[in-house]
N, C-alpha and C positions, 0 to 999 in steps of 0.2 A: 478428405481434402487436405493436403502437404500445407503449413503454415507459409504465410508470404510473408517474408522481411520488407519491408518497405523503409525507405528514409524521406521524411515528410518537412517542410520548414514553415515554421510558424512560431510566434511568439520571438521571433530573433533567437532562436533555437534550430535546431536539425535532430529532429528526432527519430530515433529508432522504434518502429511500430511493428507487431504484431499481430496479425490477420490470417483469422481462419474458421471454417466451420462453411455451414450454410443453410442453416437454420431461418426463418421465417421473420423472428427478432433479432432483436444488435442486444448486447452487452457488452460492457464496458468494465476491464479488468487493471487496476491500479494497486504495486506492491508497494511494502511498502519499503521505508527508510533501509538502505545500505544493500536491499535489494536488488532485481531488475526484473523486465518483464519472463524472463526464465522460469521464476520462480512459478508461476501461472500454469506457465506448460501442462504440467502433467492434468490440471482441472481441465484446462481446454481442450485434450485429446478426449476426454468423456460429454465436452459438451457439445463438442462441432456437429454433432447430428440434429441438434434440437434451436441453434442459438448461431448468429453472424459475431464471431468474438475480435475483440480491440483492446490488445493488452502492450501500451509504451511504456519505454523506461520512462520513468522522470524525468526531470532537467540534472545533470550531474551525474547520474545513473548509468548503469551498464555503458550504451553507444549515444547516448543523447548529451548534445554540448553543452558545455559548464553557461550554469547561467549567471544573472546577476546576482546580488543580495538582496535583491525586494523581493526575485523571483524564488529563493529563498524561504518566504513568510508561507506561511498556510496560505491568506488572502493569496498574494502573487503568485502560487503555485497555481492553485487551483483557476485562476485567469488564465495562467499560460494553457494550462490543460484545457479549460473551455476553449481557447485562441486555435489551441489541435484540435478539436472536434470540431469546430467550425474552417480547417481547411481540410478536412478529410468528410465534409457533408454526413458527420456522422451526428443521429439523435439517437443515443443508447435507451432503450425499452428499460434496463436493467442496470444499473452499477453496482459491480461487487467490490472490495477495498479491503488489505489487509492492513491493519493496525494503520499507521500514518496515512495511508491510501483510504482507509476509508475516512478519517478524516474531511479529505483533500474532499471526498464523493458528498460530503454533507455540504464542505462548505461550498461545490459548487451548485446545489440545489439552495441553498439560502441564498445564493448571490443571483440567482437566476440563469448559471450558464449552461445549465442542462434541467430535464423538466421527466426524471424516469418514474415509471409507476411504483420502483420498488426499488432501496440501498440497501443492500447486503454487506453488513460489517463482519470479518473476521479478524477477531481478535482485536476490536477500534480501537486506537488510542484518541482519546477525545477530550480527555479531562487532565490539567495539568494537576504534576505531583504536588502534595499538598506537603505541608508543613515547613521543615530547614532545610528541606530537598529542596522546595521549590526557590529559593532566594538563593541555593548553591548552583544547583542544575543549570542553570541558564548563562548566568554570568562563565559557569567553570568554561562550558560551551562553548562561549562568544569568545572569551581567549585561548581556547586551544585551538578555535578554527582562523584566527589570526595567524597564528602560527605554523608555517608551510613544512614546516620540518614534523609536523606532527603524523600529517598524513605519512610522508616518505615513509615517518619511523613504523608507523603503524602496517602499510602497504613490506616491507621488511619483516615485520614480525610475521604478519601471514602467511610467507611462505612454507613455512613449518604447518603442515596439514593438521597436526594434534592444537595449536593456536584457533584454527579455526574450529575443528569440531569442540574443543572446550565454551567457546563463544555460541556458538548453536544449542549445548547443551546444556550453558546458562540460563539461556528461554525458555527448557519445560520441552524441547522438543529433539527427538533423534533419528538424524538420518543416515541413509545411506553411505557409500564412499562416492558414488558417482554424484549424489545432493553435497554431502561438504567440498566437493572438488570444485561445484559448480558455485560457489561462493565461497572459495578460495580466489578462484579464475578471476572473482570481481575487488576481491580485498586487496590482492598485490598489487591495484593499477590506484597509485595516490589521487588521482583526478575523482575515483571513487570514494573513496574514504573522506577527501576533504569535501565532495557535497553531504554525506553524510551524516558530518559533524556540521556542515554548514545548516543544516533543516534541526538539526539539535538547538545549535546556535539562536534561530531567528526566526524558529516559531511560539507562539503564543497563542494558549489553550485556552484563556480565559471568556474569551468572547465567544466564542464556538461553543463550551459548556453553558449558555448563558442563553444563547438563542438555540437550543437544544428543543426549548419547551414550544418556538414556532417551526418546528421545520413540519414541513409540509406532506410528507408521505410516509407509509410504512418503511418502519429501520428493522428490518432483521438484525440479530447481535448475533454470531456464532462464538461460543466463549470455550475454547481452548482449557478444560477444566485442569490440566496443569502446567498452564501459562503462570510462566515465571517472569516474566517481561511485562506485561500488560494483568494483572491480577484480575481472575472471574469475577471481584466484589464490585471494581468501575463499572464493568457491564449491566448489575443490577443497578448500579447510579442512577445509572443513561438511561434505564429503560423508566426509573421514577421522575423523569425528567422530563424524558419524550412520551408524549401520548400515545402514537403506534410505534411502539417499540414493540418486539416480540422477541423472546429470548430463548433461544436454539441452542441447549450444551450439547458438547462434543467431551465424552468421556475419553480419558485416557491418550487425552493430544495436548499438547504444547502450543507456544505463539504458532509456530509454524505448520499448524495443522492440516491446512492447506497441500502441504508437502507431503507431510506423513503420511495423511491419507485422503489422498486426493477420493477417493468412494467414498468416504462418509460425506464429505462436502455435498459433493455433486448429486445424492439422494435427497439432502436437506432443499437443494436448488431444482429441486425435478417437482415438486410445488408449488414453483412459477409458473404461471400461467405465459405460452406463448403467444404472442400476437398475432391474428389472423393475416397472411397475404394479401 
């Protein structure tokens, strides 16, 4: 089944969605930060025979329009995304989320705007940086996403192909030339880069790490064992945190594992239990 682009509005957004497969169950596919639903692709050409797949950009992201700054927060992100599921009549069986997306997938299960049997974290960022990062990190953020010249400059620097795969290869993860083109393609467009830095900006981990210990169903962790972006020791955190946590390493991949090898993933995901008809 050919993926359908669909552009959906909701949440005072216009989103760009992604839709495919024909599988029995819905899952729901959320990348993450600086991302778009691209990134997904190559998982969902292995899953469309077993699962109904739903992978949007974000707000900011790829083709989906710039949102406010509340829609910004974890909270208001994860609303707007619940606001999409609810005009697209979809109840995802399954949420999968890499690093910030999965996130967004917890906190729409604490907030009640989705209710899946199962959150699949790849590579979660869930827990804010601790120490003199944390009191730098945030603040540096919130003034560099003030400032519009930031994006431009940065959307400039991207053009140069060796920018981007340096930036990839900071993560712990390597890909191809047609993967760094395809997050080239999104770095050079400032509307991109400034949501970006905007979810840098105006999220806060602290409450999300906290109500970690009530969340309500099995958290798969798939931990990228040499993610450089997200470190495999948060994942053990999270899992002494959450009661059904279970913790899934992936030797030999990076943040972006997903990418590299979409078949390791998709093995781990094939002991999901489908939903009956």
């Amino acid at each position: 089944m050919a993926d359908e682009h669909r552009f959906v509005h909701a949440a005072g957004l216009r989103w760009h969605v992604v839709c495919s497969g024909q599988g029995a169950g819905t899952m729901l596919l959320l990348h993450g930060t600086g991302a778009s639903a691209h990134s997904m692709a190559p998982l969902m050409r292995l899953l469309g025979g077993r699962w109904r797949l739903v992978a949007p950009d974000l707000p900011g992201h790829g083709d989906t329009s710039r949102p406010t700054p509340q829609q910004l927060t974890l909270p208001g992100m994860a609303a707007a995304v619940g606001a999409l599921l609810q005009e697209l009549d979809c109840k995802p069986d399954v949420i999968v989320g890499h690093s910030a997306g999965a996130a967004i997938a917890v906190q729409m299960v604490l907030a009640g705007l989705a209710r899946p049997s199962v959150v699949v974290s790849i590579n979660g960022a869930f827990l804010p940086y601790g120490g003199r990062a944390a009191a730098l990190l945030s603040p540096l953020a919130r003034l560099l996403y003030a400032q519009t010249w930031i994006s431009r400059l940065f959307a400039r620097r991207a053009a140069d192909p060796a920018v981007v795969r340096r930036l990839i290869e900071g993560t712990g993860s390597h890909l191809d030339a047609a993967g760094v083109a395809a997050y080239q393609a999104l770095m050079v467009r400032p509307g991109h880069a400034e949501a970006a830095l905007g979810m840098m900006a105006h999220w806060d981990l602290s409450g999300l790490a906290r109500d970690l210990r009530r969340f309500p169903v099995p958290l798969w962790l798939m931990i990228g064992l040499r993610d450089r972006a997200v470190r495999p020791a948060q994942a053990r955190e999270v899992a002494a945190r959450c009661p059904q946590a279970l913790l899934l390493p992936l030797p030999g991949l990076g943040h972006l594992a997903h990418e590299e090898s979409p078949e390791a993933v998709a093995r781990l995901l094939e002991a999901l239990p489908v939903p009956a008809v």
